[in-house]
C-alpha atoms as a printed R data frame, in Angstrom:
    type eleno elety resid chain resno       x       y       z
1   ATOM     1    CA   UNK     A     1 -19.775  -7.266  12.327
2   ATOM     2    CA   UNK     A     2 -17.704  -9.169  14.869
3   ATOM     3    CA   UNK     A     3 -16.110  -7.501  17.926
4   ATOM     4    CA   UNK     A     4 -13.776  -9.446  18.452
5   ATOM     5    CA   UNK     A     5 -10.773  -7.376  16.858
6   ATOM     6    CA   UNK     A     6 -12.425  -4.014  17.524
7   ATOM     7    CA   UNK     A     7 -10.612  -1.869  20.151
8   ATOM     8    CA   UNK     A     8  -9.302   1.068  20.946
9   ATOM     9    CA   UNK     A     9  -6.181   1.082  18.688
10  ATOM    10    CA   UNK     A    10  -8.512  -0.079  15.737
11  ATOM    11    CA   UNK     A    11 -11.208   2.277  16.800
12  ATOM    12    CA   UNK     A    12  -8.348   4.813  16.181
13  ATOM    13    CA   UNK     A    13  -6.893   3.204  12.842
14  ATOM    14    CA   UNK     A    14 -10.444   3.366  11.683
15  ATOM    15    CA   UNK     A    15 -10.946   7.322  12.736
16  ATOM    16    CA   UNK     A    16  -7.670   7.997  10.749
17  ATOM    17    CA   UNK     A    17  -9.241   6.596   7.359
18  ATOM    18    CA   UNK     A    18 -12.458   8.464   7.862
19  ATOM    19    CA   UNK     A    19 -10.299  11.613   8.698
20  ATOM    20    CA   UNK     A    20  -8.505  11.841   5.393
21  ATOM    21    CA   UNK     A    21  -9.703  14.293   2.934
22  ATOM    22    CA   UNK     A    22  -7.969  14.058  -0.374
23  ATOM    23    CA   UNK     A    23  -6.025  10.818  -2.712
24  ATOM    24    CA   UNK     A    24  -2.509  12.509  -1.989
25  ATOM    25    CA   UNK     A    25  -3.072  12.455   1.791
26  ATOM    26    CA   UNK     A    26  -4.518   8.962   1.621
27  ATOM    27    CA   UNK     A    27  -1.377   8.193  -0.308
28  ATOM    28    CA   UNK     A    28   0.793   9.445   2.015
29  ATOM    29    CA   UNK     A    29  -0.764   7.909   5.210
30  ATOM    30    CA   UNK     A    30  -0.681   4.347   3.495
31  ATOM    31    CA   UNK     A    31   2.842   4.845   2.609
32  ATOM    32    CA   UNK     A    32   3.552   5.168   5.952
33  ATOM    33    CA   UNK     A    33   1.326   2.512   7.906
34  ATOM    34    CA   UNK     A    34   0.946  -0.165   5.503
35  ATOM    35    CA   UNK     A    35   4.063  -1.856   3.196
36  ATOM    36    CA   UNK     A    36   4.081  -1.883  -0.655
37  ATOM    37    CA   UNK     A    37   3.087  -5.065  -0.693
38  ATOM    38    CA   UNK     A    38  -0.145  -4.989   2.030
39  ATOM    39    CA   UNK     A    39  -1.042  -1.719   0.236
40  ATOM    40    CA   UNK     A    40  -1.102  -3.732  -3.711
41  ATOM    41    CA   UNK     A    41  -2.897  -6.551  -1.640
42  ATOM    42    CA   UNK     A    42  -5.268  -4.279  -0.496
43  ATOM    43    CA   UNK     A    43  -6.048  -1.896  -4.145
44  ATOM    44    CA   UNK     A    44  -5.867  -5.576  -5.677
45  ATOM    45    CA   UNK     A    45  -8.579  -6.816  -3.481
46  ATOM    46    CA   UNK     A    46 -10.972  -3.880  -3.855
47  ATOM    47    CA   UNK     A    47 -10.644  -4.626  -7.107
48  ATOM    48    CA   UNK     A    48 -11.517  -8.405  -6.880
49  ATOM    49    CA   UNK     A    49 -14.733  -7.254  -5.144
50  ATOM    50    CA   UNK     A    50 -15.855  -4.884  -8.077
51  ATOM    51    CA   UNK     A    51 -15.223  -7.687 -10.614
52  ATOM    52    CA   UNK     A    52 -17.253  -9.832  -8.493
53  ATOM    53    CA   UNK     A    53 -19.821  -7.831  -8.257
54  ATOM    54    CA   UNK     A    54 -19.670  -6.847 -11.764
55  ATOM    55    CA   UNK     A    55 -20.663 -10.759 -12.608
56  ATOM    56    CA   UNK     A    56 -17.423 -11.615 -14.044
57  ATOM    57    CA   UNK     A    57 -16.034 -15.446 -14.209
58  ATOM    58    CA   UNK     A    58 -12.490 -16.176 -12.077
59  ATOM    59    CA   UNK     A    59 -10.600 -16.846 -15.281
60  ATOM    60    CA   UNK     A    60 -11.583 -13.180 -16.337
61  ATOM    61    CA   UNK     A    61 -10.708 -11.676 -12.718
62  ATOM    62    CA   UNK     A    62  -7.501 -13.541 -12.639
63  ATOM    63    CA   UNK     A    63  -6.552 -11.892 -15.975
64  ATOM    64    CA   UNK     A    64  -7.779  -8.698 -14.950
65  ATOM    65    CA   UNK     A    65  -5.950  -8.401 -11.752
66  ATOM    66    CA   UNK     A    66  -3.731 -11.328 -11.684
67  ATOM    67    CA   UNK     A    67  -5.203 -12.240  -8.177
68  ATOM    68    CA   UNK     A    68  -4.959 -16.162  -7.299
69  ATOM    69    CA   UNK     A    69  -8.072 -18.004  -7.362
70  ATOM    70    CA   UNK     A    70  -7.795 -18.141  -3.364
71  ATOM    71    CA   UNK     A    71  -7.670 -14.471  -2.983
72  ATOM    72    CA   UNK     A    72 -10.788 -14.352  -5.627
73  ATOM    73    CA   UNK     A    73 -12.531 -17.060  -3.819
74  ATOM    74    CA   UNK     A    74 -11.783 -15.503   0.004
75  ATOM    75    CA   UNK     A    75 -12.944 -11.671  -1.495
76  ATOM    76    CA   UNK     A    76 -16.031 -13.494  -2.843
77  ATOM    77    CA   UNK     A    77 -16.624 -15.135   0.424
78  ATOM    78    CA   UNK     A    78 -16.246 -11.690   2.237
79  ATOM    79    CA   UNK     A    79 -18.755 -10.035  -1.136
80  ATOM    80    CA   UNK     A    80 -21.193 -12.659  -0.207
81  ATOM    81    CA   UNK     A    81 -21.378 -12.991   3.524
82  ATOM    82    CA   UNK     A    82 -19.344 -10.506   4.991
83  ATOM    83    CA   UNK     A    83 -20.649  -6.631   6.619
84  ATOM    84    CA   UNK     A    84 -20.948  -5.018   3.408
85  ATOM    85    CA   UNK     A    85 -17.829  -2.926   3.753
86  ATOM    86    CA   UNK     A    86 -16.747  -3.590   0.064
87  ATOM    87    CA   UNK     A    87 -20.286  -3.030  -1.672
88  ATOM    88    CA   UNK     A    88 -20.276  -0.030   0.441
89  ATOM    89    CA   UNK     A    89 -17.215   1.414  -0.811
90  ATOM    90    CA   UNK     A    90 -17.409   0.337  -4.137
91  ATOM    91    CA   UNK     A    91 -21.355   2.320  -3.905
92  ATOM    92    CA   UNK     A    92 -19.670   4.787  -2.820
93  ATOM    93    CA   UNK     A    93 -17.261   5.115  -5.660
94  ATOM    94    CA   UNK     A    94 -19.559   4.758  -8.225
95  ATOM    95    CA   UNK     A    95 -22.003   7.243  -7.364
96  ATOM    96    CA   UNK     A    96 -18.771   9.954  -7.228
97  ATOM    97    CA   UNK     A    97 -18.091   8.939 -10.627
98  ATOM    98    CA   UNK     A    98 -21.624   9.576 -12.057
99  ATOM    99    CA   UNK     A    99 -21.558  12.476  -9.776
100 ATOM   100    CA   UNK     A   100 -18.485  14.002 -11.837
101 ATOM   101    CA   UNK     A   101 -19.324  16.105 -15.276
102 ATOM   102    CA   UNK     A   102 -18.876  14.325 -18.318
103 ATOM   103    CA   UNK     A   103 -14.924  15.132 -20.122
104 ATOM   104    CA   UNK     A   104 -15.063  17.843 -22.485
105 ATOM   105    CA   UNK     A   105 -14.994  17.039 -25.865
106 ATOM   106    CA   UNK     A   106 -12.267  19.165 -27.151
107 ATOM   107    CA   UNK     A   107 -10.153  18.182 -23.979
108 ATOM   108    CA   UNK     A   108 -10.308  14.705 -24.782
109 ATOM   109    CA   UNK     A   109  -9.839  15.630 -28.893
110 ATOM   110    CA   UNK     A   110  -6.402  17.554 -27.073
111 ATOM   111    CA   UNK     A   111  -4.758  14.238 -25.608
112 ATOM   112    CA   UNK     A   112  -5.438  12.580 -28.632
């Protein structure tokens, strides 16, 4: 990982992440510290990186997520030879959705 933009301030941007504890207070925290734009560049990214890693082509990606062929191709760089943060996360996320019990049956029969 390079050093070169780690400091204090970004030691403390990074503690703040790790310190949330729910989706509503994440919500609220990147309301406040990020734009609407930054934070749809960010959610449309992550996703980029599971698509990737998923195997599927650019054309598919781009109609998934409507991400640009640069963004795909600078996420993929990143996927490929960056620190791992996105497999990480995306680990991460996966193994709390296995972790989570199956729907019930007549609960999903009820939103039909």
């Amino acid at each position: 990982m390079s050093n070169k933009w780690k400091d204090e301030f970004t030691d403390q941007l990074c503690d703040s992440i790790v310190a949330i504890t729910d989706r509503d207070e994440a919500y609220r925290f990147l309301e406040d510290v990020a734009t609407f734009s930054e934070i749809k560049a960010f959610s449309q990214r992550l996703q980029v990186a599971n698509l990737l890693l998923k195997g599927l082509s650019y054309p598919q990606i781009v109609q998934a997520t409507g991400a640009s062929t640069a963004t795909i191709s600078r996420v993929k760089k990143f996927v490929e030879y960056g620190s791992d943060g996105y497999r990480d996360v995306l680990r991460k996320l996966k193994d709390k959705e296995e972790a989570l019990p199956a729907p019930d049956n007549a609960a999903a029969k009820k939103k039909k």
